[in-house]
N, C-alpha and C positions, 0 to 999 in steps of 0.2 A: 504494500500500500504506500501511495506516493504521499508524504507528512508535509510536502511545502519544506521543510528545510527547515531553520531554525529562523524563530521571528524576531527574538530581541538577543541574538547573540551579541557579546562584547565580548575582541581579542583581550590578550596580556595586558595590563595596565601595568602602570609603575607609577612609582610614590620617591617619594625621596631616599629613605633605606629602606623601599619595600617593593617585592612584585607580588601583583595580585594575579592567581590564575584566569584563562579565559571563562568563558561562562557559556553554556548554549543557550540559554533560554528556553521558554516554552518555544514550541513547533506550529508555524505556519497553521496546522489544522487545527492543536489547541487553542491558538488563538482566536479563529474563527469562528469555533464551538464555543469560545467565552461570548462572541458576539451575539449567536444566535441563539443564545440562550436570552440576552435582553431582549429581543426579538419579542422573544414568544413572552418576556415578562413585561414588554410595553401595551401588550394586548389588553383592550378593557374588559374584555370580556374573562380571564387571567386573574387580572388584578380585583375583579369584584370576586371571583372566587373564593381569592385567598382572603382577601377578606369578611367574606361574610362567613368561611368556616366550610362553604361548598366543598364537595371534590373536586379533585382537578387533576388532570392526568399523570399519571405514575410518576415517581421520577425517572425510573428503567425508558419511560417513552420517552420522557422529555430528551434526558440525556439521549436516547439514540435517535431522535429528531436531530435535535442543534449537532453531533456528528455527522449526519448524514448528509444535511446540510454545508457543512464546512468541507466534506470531502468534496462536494458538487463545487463549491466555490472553489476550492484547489482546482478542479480538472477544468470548469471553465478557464479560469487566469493562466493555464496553460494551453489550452488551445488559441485563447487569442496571442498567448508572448508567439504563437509558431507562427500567425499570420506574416 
């Protein structure tokens, strides 16, 4: 599965008498999946859920929505980088 790559990597830093190692960050697709999670929680329909106490969908669904979603947005953003 294609992850996007790393989204907030930082190389080596250095400090005065210090090196800090690099860092990968979260991956391209977690990040997406943080987005589309907002998504589905700007929904009004969502947010009256949760607050009146309602059900509201799983979170097994939710989370495998907002991933499903972020892998779509991966494979889109790379078919257009091939145009």
């Amino acid at each position: 599965m294609n992850d996007g790559g790393p989204a907030f990597s930082r190389p080596y830093s250095y400090d005065i008498d210090k090196v800090y190692p690099a860092q990968a960050g979260m991956t391209l697709l977690e990040y997406y999946a943080g987005e589309a999670l907002k998504l589905f929680l700007l929904s009004k329909e969502n947010v009256e859920a949760l607050l009146s106490g309602a059900p509201i969908p799983r979170h097994d669904i939710v989370a495998s929505f907002c991933f499903d979603l972020a892998e779509e947005m991966i494979a889109e953003r790379n078919r257009r980088m091939k145009k």
